[in-house]
C-alpha positions in Angstrom: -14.4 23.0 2.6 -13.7 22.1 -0.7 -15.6 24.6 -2.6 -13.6 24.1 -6.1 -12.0 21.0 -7.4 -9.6 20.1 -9.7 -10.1 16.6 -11.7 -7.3 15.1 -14.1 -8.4 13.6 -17.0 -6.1 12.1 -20.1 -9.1 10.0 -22.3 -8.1 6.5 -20.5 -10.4 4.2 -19.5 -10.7 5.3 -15.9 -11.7 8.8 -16.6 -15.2 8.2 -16.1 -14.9 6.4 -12.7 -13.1 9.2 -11.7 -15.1 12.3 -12.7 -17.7 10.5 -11.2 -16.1 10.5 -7.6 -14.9 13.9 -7.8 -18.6 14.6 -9.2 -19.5 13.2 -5.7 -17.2 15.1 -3.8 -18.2 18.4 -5.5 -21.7 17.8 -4.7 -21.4 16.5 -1.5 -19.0 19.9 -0.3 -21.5 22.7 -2.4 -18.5 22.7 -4.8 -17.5 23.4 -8.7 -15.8 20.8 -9.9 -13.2 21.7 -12.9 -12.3 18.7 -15.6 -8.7 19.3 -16.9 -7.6 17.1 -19.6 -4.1 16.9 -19.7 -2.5 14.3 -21.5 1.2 13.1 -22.7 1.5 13.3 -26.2 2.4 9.9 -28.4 3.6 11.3 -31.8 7.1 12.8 -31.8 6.2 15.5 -34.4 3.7 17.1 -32.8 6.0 16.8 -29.2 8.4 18.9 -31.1 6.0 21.0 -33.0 4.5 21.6 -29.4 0.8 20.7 -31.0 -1.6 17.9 -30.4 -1.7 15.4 -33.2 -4.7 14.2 -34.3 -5.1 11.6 -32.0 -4.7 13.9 -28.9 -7.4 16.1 -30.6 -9.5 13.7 -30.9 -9.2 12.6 -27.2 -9.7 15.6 -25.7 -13.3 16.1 -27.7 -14.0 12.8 -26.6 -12.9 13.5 -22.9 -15.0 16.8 -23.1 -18.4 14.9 -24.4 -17.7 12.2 -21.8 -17.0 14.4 -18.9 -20.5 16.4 -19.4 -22.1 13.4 -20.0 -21.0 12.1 -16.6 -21.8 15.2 -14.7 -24.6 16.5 -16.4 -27.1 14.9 -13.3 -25.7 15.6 -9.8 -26.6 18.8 -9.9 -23.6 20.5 -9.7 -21.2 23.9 -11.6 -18.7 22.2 -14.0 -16.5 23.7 -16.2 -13.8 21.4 -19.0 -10.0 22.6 -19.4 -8.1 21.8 -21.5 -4.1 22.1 -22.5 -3.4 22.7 -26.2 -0.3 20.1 -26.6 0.8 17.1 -24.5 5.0 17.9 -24.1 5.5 16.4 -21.1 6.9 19.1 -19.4 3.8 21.2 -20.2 1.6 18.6 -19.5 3.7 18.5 -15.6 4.1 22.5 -15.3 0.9 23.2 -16.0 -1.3 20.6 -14.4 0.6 22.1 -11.1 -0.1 25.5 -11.8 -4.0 24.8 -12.7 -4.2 23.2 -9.6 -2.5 25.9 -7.0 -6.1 27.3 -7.9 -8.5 25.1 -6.3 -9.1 23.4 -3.1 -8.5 19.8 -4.0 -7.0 18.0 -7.2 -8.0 14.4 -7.5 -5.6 11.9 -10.2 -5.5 8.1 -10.8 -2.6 5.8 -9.6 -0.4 5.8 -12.8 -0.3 1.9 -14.5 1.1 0.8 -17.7 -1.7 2.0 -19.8 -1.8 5.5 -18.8 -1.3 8.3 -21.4 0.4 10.8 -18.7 3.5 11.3 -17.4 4.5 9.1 -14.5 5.8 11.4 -12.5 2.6 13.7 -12.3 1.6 12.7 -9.1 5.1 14.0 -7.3 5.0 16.4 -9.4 1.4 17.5 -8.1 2.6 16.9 -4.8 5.4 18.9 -4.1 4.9 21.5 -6.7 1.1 22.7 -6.4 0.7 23.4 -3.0 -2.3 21.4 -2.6 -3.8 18.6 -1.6 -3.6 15.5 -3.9 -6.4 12.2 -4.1 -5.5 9.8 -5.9 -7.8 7.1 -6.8 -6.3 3.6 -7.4 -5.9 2.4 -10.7 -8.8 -1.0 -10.1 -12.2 -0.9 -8.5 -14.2 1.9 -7.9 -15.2 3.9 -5.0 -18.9 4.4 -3.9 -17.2 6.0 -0.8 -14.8 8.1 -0.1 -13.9 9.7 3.4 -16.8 7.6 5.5 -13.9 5.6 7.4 -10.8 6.8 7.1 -6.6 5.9 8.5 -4.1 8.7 9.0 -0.6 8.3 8.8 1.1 10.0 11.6 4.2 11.5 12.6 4.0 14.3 13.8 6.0 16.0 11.2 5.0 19.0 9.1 3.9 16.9 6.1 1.7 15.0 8.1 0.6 17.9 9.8 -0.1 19.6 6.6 -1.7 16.3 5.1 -4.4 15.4 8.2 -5.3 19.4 8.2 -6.3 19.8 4.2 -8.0 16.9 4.8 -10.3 17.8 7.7 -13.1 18.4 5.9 -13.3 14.9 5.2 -12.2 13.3 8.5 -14.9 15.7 10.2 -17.6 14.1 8.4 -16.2 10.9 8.8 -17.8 7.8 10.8 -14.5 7.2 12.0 -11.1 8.6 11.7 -8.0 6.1 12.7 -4.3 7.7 13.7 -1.5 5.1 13.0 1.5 6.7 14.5 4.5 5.4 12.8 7.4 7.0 14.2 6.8 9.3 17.5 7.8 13.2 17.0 10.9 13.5 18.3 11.1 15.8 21.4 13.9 17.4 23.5 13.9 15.2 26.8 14.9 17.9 29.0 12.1 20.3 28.1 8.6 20.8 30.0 6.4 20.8 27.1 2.9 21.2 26.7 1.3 17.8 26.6 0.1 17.6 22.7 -2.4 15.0 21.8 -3.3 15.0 17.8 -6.9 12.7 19.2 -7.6 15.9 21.6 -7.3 17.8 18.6 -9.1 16.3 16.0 -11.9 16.1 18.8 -12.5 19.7 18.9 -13.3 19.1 15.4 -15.7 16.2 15.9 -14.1 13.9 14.1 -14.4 9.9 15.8 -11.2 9.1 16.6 -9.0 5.9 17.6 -5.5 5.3 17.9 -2.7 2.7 17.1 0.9 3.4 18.0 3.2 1.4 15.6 6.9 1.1 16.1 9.0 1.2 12.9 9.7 3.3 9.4 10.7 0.7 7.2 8.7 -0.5 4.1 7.2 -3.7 6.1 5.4 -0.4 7.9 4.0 0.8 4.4 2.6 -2.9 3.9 1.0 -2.7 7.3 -0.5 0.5 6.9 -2.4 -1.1 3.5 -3.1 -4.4 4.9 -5.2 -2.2 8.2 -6.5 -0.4 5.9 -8.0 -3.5 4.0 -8.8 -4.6 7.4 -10.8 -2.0 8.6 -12.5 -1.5 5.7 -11.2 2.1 5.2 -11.8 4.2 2.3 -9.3 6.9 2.5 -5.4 6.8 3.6 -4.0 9.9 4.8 -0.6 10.9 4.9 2.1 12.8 4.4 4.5 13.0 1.1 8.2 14.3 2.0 10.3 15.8 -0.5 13.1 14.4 -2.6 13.9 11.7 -5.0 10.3 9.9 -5.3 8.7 11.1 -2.2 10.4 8.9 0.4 8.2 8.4 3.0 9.2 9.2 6.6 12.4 7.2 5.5 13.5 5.0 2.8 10.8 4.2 -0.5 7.6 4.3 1.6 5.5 6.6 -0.3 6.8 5.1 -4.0 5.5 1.6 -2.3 1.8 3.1 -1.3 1.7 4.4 -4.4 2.6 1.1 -6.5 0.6 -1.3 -4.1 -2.2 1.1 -3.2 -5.6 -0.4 -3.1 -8.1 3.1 -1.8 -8.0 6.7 -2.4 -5.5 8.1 -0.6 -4.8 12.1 -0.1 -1.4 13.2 -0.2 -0.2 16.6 0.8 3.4 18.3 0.9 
């Protein structure tokens, strides 16, 4: 269960769209949900003076009001971070470390107009130890776990990534594995014969599958254009370690994350 989560808030225009989901989650799981405003600092002074400037102060009382404003009717315990200067590596270190202590984290999809650094989410991913949503930077998301796609290898990222998200796909009306590349086997072995449906079963989670052959990045496009198809709203998978995530192989998870178009929750 996700009995305390983490949300990431730097004053943009999305914030409120996305407290609200993580509002939803919270309440839906009995949780706390924590704001933590945590943004990347514009004025070079105060990056060297390690302070906020006056615009970053005046940000983070604005992302403060907004956030209880936003939560202050589902019901649910809150509490508002904050982190006293935006250097980027403060800003990276310690949005990591806030979130080793809770359950789930949730970020936006980084665009053009976002005051944080673009790296966060790898940075989130392979350095906190938890599980990462992140919301796409366009619509919103009424939903979030109802019908959902995993990405499956059979690797330990993907292992890691389906299991801290069970207590979504156990709620789920249904759950989808796309196996991308099978796990790879010694031939001569008699091995147990390991299903990841049987397993997910025992959980009551409603399962299909779809076998797909292939690791390149036509496989990432594919994975997004079923998701669109079956009218998903969650993706997920696995996030490997190295220069940008590389997915499985090659730029895959730097290409969900440019061209996503639904939540989708990462682990490491």
């Amino acid at each position: 269960m996700y009995k305390d989560i983490l949300v990431h808030l730097d004053g943009g225009h999305r914030d409120a769209i996305r407290i609200k989901a993580a509002g939803e989650l919270a309440k839906r799981f009995g949780g706390r949900l924590t704001g933590l405003f945590a943004r990347a600092e514009n004025q070079g002074l105060a990056v060297i003076a390690r302070r906020g400037s006056e615009a970053f102060e005046a940000a983070a009382a604005q992302s403060e009001r907004q956030f209880a404003e936003t939560v202050k009717d589902l019901g649910i315990v809150t509490r508002w971070w904050r982190l006293a200067h935006g250097e980027q590596s403060h800003v990276l270190a310690e949005t990591a470390i806030a979130a080793r202590f809770h359950d789930l984290v949730i970020v936006g999809q980084h665009h053009a107009d976002k005051d944080a650094p673009e790296d966060l989410i790898e940075q989130l991913v392979l350095q906190s130890g938890r599980p990462v949503l992140i919301l796409p930077a366009v619509d919103t998301y009424p939903t979030i776990g109802t019908n959902v796609m995993v990405a499956w290898n059979g690797g330990r990222e993907a292992s890691r990534a389906l299991h801290d998200a069970m207590p979504l796909l156990e709620g789920a009306g249904t759950v989808e594995i796309v196996s991308v590349r099978a796990q790879q086997r010694s031939p001569d072995a008699v091995l147990p014969p390991l299903n990841i449906v049987e397993h997910l079963a025992q959980h009551g989670a409603k399962v299909t599958r779809e076998v797909l052959a292939g690791e390149d990045i036509g496989v990432m496009d594919l994975l997004l254009s079923r998701t669109f198809d079956q009218g998903c709203d969650l993706l997920v998978m696995g996030g490997h370690g190295g220069y940008h995530l590389p997915f499985f192989k090659g730029a895959g998870t730097r290409h969900i994350l440019k061209h996503m178009t639904l939540p989708v929750l990462m682990s490491h």
